[in-house]
C-alpha positions in Angstrom: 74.4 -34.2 41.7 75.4 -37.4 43.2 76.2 -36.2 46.9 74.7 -33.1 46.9 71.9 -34.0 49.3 70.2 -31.8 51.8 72.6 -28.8 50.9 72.1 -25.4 51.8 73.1 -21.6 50.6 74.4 -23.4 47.1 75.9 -20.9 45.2 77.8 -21.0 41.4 81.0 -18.9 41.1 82.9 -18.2 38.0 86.6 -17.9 39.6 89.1 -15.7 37.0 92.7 -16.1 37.6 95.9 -14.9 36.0 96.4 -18.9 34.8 92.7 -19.9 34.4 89.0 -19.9 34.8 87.8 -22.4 37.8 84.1 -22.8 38.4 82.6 -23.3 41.7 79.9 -24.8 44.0 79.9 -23.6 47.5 77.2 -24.9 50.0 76.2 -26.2 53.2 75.9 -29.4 54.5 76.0 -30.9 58.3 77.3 -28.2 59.1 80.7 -27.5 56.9 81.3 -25.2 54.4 81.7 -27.4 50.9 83.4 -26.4 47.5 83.9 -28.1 44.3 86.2 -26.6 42.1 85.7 -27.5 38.2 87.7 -26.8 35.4 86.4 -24.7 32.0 85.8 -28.2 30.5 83.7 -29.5 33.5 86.1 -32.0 34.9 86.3 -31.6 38.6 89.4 -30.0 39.6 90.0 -30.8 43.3 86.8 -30.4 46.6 86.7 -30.1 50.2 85.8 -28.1 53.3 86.8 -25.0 55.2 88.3 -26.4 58.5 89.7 -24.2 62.0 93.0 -25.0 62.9 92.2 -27.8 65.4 91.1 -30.1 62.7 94.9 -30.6 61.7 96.5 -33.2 62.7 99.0 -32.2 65.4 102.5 -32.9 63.8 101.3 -31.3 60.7 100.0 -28.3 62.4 103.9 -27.9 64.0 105.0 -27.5 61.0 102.7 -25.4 59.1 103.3 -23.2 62.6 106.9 -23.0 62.4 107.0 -22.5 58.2 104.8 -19.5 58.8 106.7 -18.0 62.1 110.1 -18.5 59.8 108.6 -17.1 56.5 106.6 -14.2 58.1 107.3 -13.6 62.0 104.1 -12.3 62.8 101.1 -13.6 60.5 97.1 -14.6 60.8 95.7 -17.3 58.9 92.1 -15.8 57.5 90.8 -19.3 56.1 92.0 -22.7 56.0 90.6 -26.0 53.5 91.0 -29.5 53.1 91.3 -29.9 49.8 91.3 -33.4 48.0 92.9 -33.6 44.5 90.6 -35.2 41.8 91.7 -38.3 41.0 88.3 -40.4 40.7 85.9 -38.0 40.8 83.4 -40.1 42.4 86.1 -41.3 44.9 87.2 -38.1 46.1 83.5 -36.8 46.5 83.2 -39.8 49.1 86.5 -38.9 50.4 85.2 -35.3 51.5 81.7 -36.0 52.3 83.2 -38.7 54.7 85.7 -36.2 56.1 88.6 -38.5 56.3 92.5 -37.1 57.0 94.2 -38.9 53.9 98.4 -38.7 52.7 96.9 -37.2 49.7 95.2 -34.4 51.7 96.1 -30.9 51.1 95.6 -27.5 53.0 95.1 -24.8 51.6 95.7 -21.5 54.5 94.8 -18.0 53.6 97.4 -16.2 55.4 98.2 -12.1 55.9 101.7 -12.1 56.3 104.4 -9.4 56.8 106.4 -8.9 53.9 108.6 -6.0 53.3 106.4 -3.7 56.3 103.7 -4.1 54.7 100.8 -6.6 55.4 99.8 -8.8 52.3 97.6 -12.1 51.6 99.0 -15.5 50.8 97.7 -18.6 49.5 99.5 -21.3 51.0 99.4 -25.4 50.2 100.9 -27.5 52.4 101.0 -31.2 52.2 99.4 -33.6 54.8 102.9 -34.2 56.3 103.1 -30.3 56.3 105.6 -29.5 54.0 104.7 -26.6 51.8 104.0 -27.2 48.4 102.9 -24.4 46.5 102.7 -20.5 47.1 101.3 -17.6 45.4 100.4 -13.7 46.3 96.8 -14.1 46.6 94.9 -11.7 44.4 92.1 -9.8 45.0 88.6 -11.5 44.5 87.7 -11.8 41.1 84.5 -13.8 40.1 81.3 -13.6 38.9 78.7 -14.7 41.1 76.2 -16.9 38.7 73.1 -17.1 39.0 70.2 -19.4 38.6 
């Protein structure tokens, strides 16, 4: 693989949704936490990197903040990504091996929010101006680890 250098733990999931099958490549490299999600026909889907919540940009951050205090009250974010939306393949591999904060960027939060008293798990997109963009119930894990 083109950028796939000096990676570590690489491992091949087979991700099975309510919608669609995803594939994906998780590793290690410099120190982040990669994934490139592909689609059943092998065209890359979107990539990027698990980030904390300091990497956000500050105004963006206020917002995703007050969208979950409104929506939830009380929640924890369990994961948060930078995600990069396959445009040009090989550009948006350069794009997340280089780490840069884009107006195309997306982040993608793992939230447990309160929701009728009961705690449940959210996947949350939000744009890089912070405005949510997409929300689903997240369901439990359901892939096939592949091996090689």
């Amino acid at each position: 693989m083109l950028f796939v250098q000096e990676t570590k733990q690489v491992r091949y999931y087979k991700e099975v949704d309510s919608l669609e099958t995803t594939y994906l490549i998780k590793f290690k490299r410099d120190r982040l936490h990669y994934f490139l999600a592909y689609d059943a026909n092998g065209k890359l889907k979107n990539s990027g990197f698990r980030i904390k919540e300091i990497d956000i940009p500050e105004d963006t951050a206020k917002k995703i903040k007050a969208y979950l205090s409104d929506a939830y009250g009380k929640s924890r974010i369990r994961r948060i990504y930078q995600q990069y939306p396959a445009t040009n393949t090989e550009s948006s591999l350069a794009n997340t091996f280089q780490n840069l904060i884009l107006p195309n960027n997306v982040y993608r939060l793992i939230v447990i929010g309160k929701n009728d008293q009961r705690n449940t798990e959210y996947d949350l997109w939000f744009s890089a101006d912070g405005n949510l963009t997409r929300k689903r119930q997240a369901l439990p894990m359901n892939h096939d680890r592949v091996l090689y």
